[in-house]
VONUKE-688682 format. One line per 4 residues: number of its first residue (from 0); their letters; for each residue x, y, z of N, C-alpha, C. Coordinates in steps of 0.05 Angstrom, whole numbers, plus 5000, padded with zeros to 4 digits. Layout:
BEGIN
NUM	A	X:Y:Z:X:Y:Z:X:Y:Z | ...
END
This chain:
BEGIN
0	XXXX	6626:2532:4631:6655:2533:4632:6668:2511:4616 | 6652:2486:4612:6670:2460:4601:6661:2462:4573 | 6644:2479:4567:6635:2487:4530:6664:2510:4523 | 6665:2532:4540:6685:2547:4528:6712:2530:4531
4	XXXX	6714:2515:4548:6737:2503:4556:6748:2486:4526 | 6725:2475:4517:6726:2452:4495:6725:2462:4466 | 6717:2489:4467:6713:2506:4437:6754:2514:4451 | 6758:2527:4455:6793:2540:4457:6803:2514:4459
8	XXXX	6804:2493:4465:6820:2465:4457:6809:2468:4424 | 6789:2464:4410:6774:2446:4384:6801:2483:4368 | 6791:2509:4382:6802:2521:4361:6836:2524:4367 | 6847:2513:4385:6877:2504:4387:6889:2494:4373
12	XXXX	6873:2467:4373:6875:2448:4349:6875:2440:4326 | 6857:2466:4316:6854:2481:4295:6878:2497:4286 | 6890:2510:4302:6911:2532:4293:6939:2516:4291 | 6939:2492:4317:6958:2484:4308:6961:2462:4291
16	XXXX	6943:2453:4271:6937:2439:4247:6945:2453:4222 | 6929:2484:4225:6939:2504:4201:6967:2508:4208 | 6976:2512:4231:7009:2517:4227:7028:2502:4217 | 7022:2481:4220:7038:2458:4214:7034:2443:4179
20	XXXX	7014:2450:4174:6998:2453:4150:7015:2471:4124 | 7013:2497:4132:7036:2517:4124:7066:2512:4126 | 7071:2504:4148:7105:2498:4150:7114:2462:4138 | 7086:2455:4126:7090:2438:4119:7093:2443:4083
24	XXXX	7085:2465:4079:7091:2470:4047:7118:2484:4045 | 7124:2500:4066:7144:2501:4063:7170:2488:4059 | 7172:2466:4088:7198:2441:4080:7177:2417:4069 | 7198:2408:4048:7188:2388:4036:7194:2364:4041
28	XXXX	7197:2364:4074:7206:2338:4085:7171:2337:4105 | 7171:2357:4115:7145:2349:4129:7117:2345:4114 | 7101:2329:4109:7073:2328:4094:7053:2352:4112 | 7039:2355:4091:7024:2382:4093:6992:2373:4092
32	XXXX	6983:2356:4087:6956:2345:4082:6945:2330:4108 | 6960:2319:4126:6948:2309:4145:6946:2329:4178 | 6956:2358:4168:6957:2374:4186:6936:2393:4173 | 6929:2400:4144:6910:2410:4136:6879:2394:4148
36	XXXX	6880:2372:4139:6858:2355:4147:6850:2352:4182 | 6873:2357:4190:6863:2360:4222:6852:2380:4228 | 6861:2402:4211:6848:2441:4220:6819:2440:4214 | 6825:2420:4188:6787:2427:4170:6771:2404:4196
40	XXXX	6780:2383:4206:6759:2370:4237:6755:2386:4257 | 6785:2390:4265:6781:2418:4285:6759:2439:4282 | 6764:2445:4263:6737:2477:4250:6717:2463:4250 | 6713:2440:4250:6676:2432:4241:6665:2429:4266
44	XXXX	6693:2407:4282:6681:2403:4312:6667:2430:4322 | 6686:2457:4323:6684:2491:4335:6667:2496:4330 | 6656:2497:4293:6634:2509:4288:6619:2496:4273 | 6592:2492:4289:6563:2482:4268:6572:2503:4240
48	XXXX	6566:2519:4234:6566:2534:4216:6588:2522:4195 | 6614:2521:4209:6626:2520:4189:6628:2489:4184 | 6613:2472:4187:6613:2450:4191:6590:2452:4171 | 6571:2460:4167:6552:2462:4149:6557:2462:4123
52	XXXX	6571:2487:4123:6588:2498:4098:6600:2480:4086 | 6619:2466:4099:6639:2440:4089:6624:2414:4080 | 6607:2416:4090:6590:2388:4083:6572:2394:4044 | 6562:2425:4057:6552:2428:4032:6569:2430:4005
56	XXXX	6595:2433:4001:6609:2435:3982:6616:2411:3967 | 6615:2412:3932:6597:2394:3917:6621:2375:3921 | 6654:2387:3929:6673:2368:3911:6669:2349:3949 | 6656:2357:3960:6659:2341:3995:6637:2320:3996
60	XXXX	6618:2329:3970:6600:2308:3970:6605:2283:3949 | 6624:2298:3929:6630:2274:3915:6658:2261:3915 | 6671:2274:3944:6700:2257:3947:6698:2243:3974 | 6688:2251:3991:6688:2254:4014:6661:2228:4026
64	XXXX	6640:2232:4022:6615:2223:4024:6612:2191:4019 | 6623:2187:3993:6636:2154:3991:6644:2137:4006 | 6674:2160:4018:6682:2138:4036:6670:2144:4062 | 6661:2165:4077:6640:2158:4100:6625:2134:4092
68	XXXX	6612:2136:4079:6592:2115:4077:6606:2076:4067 | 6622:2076:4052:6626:2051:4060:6641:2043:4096 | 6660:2061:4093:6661:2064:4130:6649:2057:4148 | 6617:2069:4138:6602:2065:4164:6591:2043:4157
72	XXXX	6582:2034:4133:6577:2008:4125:6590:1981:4135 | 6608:1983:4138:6630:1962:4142:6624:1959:4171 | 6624:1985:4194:6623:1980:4219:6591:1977:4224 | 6569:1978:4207:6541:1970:4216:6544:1933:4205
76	XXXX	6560:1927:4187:6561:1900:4184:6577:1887:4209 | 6598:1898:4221:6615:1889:4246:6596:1882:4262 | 6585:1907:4272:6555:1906:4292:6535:1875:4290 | 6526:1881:4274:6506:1860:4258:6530:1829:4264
80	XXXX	6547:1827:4248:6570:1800:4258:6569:1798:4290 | 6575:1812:4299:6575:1814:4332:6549:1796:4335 | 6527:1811:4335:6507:1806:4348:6495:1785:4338 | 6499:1781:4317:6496:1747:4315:6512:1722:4327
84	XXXX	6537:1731:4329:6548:1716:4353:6538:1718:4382 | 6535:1733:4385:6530:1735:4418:6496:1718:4414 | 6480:1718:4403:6458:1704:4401:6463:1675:4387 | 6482:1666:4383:6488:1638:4370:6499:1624:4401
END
């Protein structure tokens, strides 16, 4: 019950990302890219599949992939800082 519960929130969130996404090309007062970008998390959270798909596409590996990785870089150095304090 708390899996279907959590897929109809992930695809809610989804729809209302694309809606806002669209009505965001329409007036050119609201931005349209950070409601696009929430539909395409939404969809990956929903579906492995389409989560697959997105990962595999070349321009997600060479726009996208960068900055994960310095990202995560930065917070495995945080980590590492931490824990040398706490042992100092």
């Amino acid at each position: 019950m708390l899996i279907i519960l959590e897929k109809i929130g992930w695809g809610m969130l989804a729809l209302t990302g694309f809606v806002g996404g669209i009505i965001g090309l329409a007036l050119p007062v609201i931005p349209q890219v950070p409601f696009f970008l929430l539909a395409l998390f939404a969809l990956s959270r929903l579906s492995p599949r389409f989560h697959r798909w997105l990962t595999s596409r070349h321009w997600y590996q060479r726009m996208v992939v960068p900055v994960l990785e310095k990202f995560h870089a930065k917070r495995q150095t945080k980590k590492r800082v931490l824990i040398k304090a706490e042992q100092d």
